[in-house]
N, C-alpha and C positions, 0 to 999 in steps of 0.2 A: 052865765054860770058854767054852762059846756065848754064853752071858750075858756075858759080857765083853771080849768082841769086839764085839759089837753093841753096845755100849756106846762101846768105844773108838769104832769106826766112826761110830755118833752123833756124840758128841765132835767127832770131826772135821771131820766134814761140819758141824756149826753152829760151829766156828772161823773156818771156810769162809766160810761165809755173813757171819760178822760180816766178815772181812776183806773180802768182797764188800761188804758195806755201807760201812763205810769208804773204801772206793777210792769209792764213788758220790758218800759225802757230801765228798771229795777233789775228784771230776770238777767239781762243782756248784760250789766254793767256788773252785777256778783258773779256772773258765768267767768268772767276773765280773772276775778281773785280766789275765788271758792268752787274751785271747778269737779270737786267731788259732787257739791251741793249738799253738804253735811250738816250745814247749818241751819239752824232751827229758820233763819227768817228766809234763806233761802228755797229750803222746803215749804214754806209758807206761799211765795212767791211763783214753787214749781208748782204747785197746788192748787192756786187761785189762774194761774193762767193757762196750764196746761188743758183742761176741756175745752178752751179753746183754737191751741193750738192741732191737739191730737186728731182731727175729722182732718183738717188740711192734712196734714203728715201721712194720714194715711191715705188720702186721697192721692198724692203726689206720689208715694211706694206702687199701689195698684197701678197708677199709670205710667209707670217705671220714670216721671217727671225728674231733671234735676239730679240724677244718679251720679253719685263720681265727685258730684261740685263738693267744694268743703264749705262755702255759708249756709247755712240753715236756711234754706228758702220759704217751708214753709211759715216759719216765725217771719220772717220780710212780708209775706200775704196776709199775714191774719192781723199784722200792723194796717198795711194800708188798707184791709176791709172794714177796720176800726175806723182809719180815716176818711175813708169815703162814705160809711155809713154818720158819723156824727158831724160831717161837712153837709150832704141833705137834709139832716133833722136842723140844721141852723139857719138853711134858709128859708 
């Protein structure tokens, strides 16, 4: 019964994740049409991913990380923290 609750739980939580990812790879791809971010589903999309992104972003400012670069780095990190975190939960 424990077994399979932590199971489902798993499950869940790397559902999670994928739809976290999708919304990123969402953010990324309106960023290059909608680059006010004016639009209702963009805002939706700055909304649901940004507490994710903003602890990196500022952690990377405080450490003056990345300064200067023009890719957004910490959105590249908070990707692969997604994917290294829901690449664990699978095995």
């Amino acid at each position: 019964m424990l077994d399979t609750l932590l199971f489902l739980l798993k499950q869940t939580f790397v559902l999670l994740l994928d739809a976290l990812s999708l919304a990123l790879l969402l953010r990324a791809i309106f960023s290059w049409f909608d680059q006010t971010g004016e639009s209702r589903f963009s805002g939706f999309l700055f909304l649901l991913t940004e507490p994710i992104i903003l602890p990196i972003r500022r952690l990377c400012q405080k450490m003056h990380w990345f300064e200067g670069t023009p890719l957004d780095f910490p959105f590249l990190i908070a990707v692969l923290l997604i994917t290294l975190i829901r690449s664990f939960l699978i095995v």
